[in-house]
Biopython code that builds the backbone (N, CA, C, O; Angstrom):
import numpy as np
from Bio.PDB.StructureBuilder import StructureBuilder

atoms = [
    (1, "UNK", "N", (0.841, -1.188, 0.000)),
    (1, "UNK", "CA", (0.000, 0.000, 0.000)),
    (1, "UNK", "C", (0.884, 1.248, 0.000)),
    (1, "UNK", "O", (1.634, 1.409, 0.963)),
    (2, "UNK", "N", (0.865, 2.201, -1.048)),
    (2, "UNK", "CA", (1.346, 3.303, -1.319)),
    (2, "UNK", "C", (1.013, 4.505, 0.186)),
    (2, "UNK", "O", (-0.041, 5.078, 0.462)),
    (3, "UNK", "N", (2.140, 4.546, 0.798)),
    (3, "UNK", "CA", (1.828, 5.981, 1.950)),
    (3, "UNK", "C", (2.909, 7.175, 1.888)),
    (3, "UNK", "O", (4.122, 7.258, 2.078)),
    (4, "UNK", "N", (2.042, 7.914, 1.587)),
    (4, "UNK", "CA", (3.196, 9.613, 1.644)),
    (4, "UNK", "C", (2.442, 10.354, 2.722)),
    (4, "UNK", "O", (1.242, 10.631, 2.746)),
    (5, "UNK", "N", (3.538, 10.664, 3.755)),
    (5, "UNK", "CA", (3.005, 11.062, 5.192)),
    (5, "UNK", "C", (3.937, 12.893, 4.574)),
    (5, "UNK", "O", (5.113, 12.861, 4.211)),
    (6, "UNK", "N", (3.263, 14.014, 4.585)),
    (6, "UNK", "CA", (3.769, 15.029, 4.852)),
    (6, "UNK", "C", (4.137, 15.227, 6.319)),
    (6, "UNK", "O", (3.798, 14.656, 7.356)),
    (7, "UNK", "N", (5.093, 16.413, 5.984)),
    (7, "UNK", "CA", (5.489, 17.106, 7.493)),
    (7, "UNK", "C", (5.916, 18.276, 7.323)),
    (7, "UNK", "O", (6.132, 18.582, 6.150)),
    (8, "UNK", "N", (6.202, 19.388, 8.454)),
    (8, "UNK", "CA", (7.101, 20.432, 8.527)),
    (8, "UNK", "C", (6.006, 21.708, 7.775)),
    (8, "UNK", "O", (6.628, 22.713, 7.432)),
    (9, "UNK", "N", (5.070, 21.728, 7.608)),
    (9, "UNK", "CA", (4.038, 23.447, 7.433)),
    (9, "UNK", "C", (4.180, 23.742, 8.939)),
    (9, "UNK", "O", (4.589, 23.212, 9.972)),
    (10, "UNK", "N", (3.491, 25.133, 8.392)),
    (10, "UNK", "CA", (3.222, 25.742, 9.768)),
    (10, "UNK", "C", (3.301, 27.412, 9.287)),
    (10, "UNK", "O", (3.338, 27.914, 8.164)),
    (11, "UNK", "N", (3.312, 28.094, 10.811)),
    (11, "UNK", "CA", (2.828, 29.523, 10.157)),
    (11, "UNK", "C", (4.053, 30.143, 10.017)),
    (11, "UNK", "O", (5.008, 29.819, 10.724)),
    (12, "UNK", "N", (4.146, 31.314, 8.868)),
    (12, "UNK", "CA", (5.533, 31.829, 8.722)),
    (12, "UNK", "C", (5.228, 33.522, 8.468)),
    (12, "UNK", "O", (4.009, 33.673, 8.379)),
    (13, "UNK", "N", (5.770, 34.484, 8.363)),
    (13, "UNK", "CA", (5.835, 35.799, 8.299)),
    (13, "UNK", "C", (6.029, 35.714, 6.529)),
    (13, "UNK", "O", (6.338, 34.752, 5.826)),
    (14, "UNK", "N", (5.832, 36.595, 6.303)),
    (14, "UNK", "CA", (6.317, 36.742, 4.470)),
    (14, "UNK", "C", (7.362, 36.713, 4.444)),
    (14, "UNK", "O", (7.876, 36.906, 5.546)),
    (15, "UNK", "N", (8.148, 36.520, 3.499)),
    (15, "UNK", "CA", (9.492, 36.680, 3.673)),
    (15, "UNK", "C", (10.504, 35.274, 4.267)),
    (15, "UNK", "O", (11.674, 35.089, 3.932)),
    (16, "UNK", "N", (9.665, 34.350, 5.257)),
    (16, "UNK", "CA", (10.587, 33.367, 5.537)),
    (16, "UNK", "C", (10.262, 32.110, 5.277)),
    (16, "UNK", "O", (9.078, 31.880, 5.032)),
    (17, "UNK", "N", (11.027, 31.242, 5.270)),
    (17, "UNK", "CA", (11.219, 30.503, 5.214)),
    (17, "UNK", "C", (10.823, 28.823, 5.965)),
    (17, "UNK", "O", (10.898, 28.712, 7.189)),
    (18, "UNK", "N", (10.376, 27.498, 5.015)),
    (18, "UNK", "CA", (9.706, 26.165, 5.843)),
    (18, "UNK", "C", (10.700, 25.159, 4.824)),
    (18, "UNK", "O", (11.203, 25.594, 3.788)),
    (19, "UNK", "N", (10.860, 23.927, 5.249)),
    (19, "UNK", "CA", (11.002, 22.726, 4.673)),
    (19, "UNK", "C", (9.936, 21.811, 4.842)),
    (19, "UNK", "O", (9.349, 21.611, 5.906)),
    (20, "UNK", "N", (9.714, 21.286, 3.802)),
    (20, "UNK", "CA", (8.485, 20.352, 3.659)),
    (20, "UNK", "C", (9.018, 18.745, 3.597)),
    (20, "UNK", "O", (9.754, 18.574, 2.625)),
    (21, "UNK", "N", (8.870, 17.865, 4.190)),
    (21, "UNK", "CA", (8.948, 16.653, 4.156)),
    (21, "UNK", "C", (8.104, 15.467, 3.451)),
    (21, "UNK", "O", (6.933, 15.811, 3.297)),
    (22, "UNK", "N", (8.334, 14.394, 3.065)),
    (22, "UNK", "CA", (6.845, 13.531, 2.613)),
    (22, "UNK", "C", (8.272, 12.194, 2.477)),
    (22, "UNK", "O", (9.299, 11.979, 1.833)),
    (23, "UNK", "N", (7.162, 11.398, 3.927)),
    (23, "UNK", "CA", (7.977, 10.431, 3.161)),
    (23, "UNK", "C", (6.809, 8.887, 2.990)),
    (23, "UNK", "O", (5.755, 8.490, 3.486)),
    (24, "UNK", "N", (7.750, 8.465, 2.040)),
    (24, "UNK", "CA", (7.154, 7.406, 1.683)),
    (24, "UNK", "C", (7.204, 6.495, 1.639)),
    (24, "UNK", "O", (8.364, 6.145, 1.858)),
    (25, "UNK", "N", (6.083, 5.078, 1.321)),
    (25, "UNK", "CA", (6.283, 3.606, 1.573)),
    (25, "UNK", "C", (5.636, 3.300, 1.030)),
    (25, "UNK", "O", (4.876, 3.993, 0.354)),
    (26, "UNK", "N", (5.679, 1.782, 1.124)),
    (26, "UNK", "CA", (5.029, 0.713, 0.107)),
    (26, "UNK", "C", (5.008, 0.565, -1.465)),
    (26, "UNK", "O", (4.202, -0.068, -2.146)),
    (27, "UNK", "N", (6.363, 1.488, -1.964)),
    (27, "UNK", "CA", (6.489, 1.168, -3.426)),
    (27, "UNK", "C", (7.827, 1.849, -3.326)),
    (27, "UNK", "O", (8.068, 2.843, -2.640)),
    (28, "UNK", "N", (8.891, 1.018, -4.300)),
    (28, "UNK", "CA", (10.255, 1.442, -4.950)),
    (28, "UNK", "C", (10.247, 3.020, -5.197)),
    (28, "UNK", "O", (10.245, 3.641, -6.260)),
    (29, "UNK", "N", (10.243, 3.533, -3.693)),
    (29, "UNK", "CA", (10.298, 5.058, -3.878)),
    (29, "UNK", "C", (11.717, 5.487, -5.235)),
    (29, "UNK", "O", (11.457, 6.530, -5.834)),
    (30, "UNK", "N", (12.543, 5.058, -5.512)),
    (30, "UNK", "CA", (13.635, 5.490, -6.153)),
    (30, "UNK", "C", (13.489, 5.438, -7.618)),
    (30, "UNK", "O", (14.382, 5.738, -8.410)),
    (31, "UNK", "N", (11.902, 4.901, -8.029)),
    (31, "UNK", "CA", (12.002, 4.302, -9.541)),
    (31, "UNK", "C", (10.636, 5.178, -10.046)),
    (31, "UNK", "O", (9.934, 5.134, -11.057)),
    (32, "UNK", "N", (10.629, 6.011, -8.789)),
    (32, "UNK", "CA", (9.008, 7.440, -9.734)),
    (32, "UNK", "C", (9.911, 8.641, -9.321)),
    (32, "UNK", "O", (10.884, 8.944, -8.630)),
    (33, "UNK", "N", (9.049, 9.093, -10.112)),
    (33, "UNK", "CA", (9.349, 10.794, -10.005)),
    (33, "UNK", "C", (8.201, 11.123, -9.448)),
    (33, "UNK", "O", (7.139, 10.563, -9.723)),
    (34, "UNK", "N", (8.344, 12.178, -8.515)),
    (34, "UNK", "CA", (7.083, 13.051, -7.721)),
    (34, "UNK", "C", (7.142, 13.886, -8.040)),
    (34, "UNK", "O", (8.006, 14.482, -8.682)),
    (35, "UNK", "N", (5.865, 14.235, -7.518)),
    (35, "UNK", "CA", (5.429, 16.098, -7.415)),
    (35, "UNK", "C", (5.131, 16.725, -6.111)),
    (35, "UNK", "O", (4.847, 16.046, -5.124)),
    (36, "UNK", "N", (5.207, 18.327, -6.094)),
    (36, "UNK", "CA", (4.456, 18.944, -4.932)),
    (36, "UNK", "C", (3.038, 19.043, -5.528)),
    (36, "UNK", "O", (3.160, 19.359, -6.712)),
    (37, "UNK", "N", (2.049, 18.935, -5.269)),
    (37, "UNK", "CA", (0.669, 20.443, -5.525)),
    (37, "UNK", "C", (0.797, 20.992, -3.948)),
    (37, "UNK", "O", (1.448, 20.779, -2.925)),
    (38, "UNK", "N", (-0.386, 21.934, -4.512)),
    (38, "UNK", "CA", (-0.926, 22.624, -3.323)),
    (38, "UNK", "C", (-2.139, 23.345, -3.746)),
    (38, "UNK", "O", (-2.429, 23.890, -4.811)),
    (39, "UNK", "N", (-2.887, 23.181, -2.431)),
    (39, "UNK", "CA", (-4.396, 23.562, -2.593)),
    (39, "UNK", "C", (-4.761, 24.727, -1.868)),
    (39, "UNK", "O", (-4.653, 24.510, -0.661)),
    (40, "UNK", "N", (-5.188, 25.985, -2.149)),
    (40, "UNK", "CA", (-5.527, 27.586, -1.529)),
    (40, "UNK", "C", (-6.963, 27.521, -0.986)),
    (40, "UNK", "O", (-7.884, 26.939, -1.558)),
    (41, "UNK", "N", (-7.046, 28.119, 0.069)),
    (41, "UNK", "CA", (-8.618, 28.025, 0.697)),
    (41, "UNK", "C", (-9.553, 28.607, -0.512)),
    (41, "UNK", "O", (-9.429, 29.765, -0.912)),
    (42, "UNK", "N", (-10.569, 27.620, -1.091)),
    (42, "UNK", "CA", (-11.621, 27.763, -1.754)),
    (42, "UNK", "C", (-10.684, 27.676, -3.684)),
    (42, "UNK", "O", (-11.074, 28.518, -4.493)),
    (43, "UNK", "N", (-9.727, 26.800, -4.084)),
    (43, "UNK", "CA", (-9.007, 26.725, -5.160)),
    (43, "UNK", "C", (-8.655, 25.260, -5.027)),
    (43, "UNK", "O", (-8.454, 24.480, -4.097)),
    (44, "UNK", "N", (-8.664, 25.211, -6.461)),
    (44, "UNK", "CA", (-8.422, 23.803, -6.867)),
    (44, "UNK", "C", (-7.015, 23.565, -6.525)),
    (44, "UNK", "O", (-6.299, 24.451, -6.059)),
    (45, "UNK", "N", (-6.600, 22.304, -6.770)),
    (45, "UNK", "CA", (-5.339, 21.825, -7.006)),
    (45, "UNK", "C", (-4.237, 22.877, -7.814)),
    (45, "UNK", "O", (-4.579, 23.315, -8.912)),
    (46, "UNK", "N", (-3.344, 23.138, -7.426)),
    (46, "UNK", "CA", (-2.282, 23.638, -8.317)),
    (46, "UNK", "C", (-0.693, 23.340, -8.198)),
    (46, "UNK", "O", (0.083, 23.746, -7.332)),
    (47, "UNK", "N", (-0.447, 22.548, -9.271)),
    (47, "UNK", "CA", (1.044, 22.062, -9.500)),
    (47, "UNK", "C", (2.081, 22.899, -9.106)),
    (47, "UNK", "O", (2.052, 24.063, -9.506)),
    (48, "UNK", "N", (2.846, 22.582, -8.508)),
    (48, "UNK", "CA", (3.961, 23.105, -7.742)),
    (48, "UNK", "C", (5.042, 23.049, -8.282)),
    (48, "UNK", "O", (5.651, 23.962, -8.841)),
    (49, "UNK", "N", (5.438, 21.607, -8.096)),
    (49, "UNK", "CA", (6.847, 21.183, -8.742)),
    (49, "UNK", "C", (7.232, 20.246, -8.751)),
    (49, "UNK", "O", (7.030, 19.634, -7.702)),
    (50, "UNK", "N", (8.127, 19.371, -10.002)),
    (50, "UNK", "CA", (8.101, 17.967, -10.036)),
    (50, "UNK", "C", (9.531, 17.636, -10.228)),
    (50, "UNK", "O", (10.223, 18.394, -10.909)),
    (51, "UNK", "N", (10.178, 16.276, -9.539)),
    (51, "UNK", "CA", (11.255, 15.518, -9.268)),
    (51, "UNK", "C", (11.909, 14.253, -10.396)),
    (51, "UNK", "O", (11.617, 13.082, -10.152)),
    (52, "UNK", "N", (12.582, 14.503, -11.325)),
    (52, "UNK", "CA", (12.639, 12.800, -11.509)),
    (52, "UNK", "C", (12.946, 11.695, -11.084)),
    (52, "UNK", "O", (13.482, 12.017, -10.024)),
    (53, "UNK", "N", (13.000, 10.611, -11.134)),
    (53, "UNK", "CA", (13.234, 9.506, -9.935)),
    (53, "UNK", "C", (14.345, 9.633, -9.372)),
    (53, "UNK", "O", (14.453, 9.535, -8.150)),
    (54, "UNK", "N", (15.635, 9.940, -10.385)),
    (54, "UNK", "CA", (17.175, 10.091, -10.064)),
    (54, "UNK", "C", (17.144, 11.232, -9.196)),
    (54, "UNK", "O", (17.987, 11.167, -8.302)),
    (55, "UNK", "N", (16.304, 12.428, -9.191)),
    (55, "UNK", "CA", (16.293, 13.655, -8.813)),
    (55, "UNK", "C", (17.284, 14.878, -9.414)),
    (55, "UNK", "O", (17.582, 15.945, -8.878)),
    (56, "UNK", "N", (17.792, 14.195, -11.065)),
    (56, "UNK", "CA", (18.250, 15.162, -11.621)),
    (56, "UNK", "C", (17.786, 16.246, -12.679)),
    (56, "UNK", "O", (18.334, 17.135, -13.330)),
    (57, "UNK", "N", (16.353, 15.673, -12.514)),
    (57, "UNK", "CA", (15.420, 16.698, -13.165)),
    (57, "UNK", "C", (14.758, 17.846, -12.391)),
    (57, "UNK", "O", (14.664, 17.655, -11.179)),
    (58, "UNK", "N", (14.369, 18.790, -12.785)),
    (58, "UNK", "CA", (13.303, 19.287, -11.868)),
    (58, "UNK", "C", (12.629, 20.315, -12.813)),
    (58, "UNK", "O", (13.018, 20.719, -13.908)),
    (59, "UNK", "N", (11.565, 20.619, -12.134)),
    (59, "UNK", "CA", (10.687, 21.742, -12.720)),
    (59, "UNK", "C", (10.097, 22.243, -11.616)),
    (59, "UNK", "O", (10.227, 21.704, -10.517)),
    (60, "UNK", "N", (9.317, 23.441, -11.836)),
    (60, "UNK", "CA", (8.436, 24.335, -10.857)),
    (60, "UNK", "C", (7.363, 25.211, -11.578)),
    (60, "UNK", "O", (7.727, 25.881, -12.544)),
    (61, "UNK", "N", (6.577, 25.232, -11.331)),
    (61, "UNK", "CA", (5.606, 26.597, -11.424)),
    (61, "UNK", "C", (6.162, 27.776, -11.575)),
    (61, "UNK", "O", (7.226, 28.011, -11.001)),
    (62, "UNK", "N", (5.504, 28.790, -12.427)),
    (62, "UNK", "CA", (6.309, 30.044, -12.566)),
    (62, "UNK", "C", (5.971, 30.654, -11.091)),
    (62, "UNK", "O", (6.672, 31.485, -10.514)),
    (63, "UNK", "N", (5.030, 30.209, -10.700)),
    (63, "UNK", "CA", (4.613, 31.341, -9.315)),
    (63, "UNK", "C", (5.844, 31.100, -8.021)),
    (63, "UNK", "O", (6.015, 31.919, -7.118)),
    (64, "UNK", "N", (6.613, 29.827, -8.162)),
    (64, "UNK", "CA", (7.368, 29.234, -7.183)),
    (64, "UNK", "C", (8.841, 29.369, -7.368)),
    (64, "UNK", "O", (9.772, 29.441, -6.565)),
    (65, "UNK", "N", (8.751, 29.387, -9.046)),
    (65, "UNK", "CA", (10.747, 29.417, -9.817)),
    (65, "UNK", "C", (11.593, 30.570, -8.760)),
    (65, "UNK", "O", (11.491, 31.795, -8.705)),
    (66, "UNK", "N", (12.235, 29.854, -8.170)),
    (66, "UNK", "CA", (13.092, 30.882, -8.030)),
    (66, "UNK", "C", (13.297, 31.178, -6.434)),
    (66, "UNK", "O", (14.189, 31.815, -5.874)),
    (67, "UNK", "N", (12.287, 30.570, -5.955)),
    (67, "UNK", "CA", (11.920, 30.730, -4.387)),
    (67, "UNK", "C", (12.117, 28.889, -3.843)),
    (67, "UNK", "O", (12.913, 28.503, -2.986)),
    (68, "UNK", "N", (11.256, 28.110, -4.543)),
    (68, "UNK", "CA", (11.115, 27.316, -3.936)),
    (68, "UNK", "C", (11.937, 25.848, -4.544)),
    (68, "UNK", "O", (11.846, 25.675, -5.759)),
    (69, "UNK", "N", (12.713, 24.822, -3.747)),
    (69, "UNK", "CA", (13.962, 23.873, -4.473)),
    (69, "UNK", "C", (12.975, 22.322, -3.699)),
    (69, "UNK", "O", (12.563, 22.036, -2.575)),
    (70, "UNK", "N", (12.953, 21.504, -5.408)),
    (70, "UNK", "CA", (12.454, 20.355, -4.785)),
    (70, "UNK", "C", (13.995, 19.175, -4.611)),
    (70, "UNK", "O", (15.058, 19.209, -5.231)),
    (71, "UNK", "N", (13.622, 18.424, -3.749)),
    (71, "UNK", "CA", (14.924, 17.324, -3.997)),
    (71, "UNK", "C", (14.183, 16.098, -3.575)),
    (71, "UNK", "O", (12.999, 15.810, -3.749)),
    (72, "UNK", "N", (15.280, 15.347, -2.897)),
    (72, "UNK", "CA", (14.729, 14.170, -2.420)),
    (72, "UNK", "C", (15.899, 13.362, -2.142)),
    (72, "UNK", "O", (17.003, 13.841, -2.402)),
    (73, "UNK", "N", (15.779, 11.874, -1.509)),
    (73, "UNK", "CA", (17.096, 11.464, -1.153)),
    (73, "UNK", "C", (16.037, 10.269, -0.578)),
    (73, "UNK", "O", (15.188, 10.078, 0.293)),
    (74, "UNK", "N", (16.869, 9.464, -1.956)),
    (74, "UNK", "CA", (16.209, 8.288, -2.235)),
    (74, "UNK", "C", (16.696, 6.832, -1.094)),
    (74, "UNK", "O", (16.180, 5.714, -1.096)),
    (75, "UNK", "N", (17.957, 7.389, -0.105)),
    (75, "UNK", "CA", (18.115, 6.094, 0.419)),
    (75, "UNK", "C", (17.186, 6.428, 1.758)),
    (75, "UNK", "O", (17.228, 5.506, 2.572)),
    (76, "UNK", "N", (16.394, 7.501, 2.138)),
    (76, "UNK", "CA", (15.453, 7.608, 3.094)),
    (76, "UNK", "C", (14.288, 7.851, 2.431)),
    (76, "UNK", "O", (13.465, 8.640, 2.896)),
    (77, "UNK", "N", (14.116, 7.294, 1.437)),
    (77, "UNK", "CA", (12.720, 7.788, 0.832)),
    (77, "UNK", "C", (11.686, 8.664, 1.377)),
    (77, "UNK", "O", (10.675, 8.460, 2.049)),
    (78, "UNK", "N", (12.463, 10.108, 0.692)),
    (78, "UNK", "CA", (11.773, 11.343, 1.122)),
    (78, "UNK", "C", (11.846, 12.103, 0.172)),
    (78, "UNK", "O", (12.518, 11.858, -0.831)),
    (79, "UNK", "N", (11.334, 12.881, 0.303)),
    (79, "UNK", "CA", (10.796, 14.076, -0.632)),
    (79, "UNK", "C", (10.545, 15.267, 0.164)),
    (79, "UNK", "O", (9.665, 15.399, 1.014)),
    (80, "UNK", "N", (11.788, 16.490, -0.363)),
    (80, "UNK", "CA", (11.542, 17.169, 0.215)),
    (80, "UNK", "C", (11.137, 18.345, -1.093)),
    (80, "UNK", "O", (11.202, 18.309, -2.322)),
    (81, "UNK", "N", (10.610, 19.564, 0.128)),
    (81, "UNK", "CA", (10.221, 20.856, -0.355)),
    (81, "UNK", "C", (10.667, 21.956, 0.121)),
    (81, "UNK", "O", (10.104, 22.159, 1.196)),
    (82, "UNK", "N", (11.748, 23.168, -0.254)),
    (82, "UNK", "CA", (12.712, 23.770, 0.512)),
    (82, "UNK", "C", (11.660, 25.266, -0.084)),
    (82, "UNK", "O", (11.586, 25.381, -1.308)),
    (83, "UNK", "N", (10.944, 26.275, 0.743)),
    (83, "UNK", "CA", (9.768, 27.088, 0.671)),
    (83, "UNK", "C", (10.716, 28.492, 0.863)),
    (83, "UNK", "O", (10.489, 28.788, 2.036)),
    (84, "UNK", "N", (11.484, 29.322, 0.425)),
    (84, "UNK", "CA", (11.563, 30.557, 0.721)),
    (84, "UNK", "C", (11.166, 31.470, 0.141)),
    (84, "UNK", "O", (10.415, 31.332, -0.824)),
    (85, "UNK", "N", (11.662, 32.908, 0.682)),
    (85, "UNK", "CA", (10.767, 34.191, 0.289)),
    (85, "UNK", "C", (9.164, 34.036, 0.332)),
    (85, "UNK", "O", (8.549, 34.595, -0.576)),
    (86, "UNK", "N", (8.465, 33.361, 1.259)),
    (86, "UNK", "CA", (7.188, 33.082, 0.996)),
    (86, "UNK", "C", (6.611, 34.184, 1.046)),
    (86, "UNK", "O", (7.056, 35.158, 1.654)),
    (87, "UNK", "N", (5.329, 34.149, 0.275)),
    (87, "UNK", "CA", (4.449, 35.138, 0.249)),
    (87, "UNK", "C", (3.013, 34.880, 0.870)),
    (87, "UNK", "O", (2.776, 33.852, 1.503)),
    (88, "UNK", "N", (2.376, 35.546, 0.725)),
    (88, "UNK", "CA", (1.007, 35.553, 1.592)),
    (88, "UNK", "C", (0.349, 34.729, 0.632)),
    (88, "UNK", "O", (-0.255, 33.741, 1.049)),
    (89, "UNK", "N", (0.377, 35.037, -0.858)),
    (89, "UNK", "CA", (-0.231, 33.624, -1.754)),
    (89, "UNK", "C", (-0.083, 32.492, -1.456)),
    (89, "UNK", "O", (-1.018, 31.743, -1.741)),
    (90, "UNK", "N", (1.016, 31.953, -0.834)),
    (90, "UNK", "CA", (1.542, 30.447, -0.367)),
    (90, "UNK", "C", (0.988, 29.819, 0.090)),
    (90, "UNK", "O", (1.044, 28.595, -0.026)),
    (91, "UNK", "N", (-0.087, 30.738, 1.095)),
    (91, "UNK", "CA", (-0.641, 29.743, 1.773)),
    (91, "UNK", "C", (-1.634, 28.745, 1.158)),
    (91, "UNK", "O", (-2.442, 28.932, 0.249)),
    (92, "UNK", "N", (-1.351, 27.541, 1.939)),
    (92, "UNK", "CA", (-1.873, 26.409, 1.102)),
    (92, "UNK", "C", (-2.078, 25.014, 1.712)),
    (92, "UNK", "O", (-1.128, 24.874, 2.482)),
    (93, "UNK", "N", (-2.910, 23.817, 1.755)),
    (93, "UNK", "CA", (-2.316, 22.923, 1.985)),
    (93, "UNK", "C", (-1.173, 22.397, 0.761)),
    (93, "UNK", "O", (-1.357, 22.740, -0.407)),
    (94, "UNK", "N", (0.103, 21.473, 1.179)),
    (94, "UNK", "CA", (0.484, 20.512, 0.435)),
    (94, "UNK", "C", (0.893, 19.511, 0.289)),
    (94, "UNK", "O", (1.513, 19.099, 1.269)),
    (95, "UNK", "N", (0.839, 18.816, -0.588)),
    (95, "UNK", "CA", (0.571, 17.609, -0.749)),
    (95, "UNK", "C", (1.983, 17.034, -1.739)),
    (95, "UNK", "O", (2.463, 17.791, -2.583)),
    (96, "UNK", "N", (2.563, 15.602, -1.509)),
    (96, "UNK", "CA", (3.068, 15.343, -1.859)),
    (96, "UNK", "C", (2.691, 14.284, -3.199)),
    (96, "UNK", "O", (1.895, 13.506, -2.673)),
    (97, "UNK", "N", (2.809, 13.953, -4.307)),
    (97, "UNK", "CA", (2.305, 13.420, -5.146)),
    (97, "UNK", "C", (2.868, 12.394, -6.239)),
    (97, "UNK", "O", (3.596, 12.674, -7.192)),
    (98, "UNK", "N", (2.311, 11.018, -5.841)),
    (98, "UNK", "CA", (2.958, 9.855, -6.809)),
    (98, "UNK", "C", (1.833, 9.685, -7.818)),
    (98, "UNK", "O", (0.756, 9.379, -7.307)),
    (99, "UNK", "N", (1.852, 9.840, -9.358)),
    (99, "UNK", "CA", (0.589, 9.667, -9.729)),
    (99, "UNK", "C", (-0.585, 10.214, -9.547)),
    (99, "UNK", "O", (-0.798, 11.426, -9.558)),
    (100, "UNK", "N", (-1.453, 9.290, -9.358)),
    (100, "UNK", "CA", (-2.511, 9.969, -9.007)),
    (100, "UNK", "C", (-2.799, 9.577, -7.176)),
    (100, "UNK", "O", (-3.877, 9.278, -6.664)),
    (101, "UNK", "N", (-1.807, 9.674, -6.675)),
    (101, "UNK", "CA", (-1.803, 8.928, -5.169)),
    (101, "UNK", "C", (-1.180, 10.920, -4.199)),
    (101, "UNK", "O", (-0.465, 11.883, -4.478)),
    (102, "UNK", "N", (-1.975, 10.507, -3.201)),
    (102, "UNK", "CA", (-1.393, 11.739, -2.504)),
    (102, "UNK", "C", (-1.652, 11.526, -1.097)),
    (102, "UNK", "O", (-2.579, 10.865, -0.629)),
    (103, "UNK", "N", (-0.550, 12.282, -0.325)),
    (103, "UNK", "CA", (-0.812, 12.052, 0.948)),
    (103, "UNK", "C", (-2.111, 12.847, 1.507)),
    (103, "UNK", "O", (-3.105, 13.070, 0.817)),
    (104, "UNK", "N", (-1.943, 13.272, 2.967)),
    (104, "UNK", "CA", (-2.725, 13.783, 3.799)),
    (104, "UNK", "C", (-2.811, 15.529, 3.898)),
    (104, "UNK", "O", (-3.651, 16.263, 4.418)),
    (105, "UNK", "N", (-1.281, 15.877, 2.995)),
    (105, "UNK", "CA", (-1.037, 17.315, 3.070)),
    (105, "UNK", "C", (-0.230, 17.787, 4.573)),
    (105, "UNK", "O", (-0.106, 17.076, 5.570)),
    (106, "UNK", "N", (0.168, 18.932, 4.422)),
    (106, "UNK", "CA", (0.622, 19.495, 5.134)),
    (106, "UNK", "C", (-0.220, 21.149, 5.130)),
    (106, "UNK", "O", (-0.703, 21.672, 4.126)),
    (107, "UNK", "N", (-0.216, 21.819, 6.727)),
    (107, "UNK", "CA", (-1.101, 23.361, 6.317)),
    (107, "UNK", "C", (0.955, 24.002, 6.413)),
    (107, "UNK", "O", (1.927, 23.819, 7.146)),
    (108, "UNK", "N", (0.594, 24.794, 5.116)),
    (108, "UNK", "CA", (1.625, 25.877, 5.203)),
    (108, "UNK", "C", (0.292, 27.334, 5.571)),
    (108, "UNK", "O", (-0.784, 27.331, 4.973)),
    (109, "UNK", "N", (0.607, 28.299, 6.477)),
    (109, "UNK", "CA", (0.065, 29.756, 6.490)),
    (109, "UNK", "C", (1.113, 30.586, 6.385)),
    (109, "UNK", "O", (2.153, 30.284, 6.971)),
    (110, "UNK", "N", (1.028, 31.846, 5.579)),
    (110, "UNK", "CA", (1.946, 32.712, 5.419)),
    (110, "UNK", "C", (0.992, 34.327, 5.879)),
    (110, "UNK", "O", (-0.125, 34.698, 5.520)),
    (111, "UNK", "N", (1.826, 34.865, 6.628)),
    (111, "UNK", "CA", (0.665, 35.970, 7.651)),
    (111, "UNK", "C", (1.368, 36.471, 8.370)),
    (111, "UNK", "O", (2.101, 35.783, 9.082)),
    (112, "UNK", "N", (1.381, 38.006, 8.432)),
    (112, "UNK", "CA", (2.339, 38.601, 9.306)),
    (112, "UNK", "C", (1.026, 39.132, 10.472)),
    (112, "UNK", "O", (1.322, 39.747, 11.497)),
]
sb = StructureBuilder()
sb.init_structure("model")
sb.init_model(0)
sb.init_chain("A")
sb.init_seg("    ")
for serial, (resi, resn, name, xyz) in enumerate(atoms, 1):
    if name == "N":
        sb.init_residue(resn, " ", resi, " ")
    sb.init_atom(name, np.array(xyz, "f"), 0.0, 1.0, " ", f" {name:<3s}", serial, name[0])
structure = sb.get_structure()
């Protein structure tokens, strides 16, 4: 059974900084590539940023380029999400994403 447990949201000032965690089980974490989304109070799903299995790919959202670094480190099968310069848009749940499989989310708030 596929499980991605998020961790590490919480509330932040604009401007600073969270690491996001997700780790996972019950499938050859080292042989998918993931994604972040994240979901805004009363907004759909919106793609974040995606990993390739090796983790020498990456991509991001234009809203995130530049602020936010995905990685991962496949002999602890995790997935991380490195969040700076946040803005008050950020706030969000997020979610870590294999497919069409997702965890439980994490609350990021951004709020001075």
């Amino acid at each position: 059974e596929v499980q991605l447990v998020e961790s590490g949201g919480g509330l932040v000032q604009p401007g600073g900084s969270l690491r996001l965690s997700c780790a996972a089980s019950g499938f050859p974490f080292s042989n998918y590539g993931m994604d972040w989304v994240r979901q805004a109070p009363g907004k759909g799903l919106e793609w974040v940023s995606a990993i390739s299995n090796s983790g020498r790919i990456t991509n991001y959202a234009d809203s995130v380029k530049g602020r936010f670094t995905i990685s991962r480190d496949n002999a602890k099968n995790t997935l991380y999400l490195q969040l700076n310069s946040l803005k008050i848009e950020d706030t969000a749940i997020y979610y870590c994403k294999k497919g069409v499989e997702r965890g439980q989310g994490t609350q990021v708030t951004v709020s001075s």
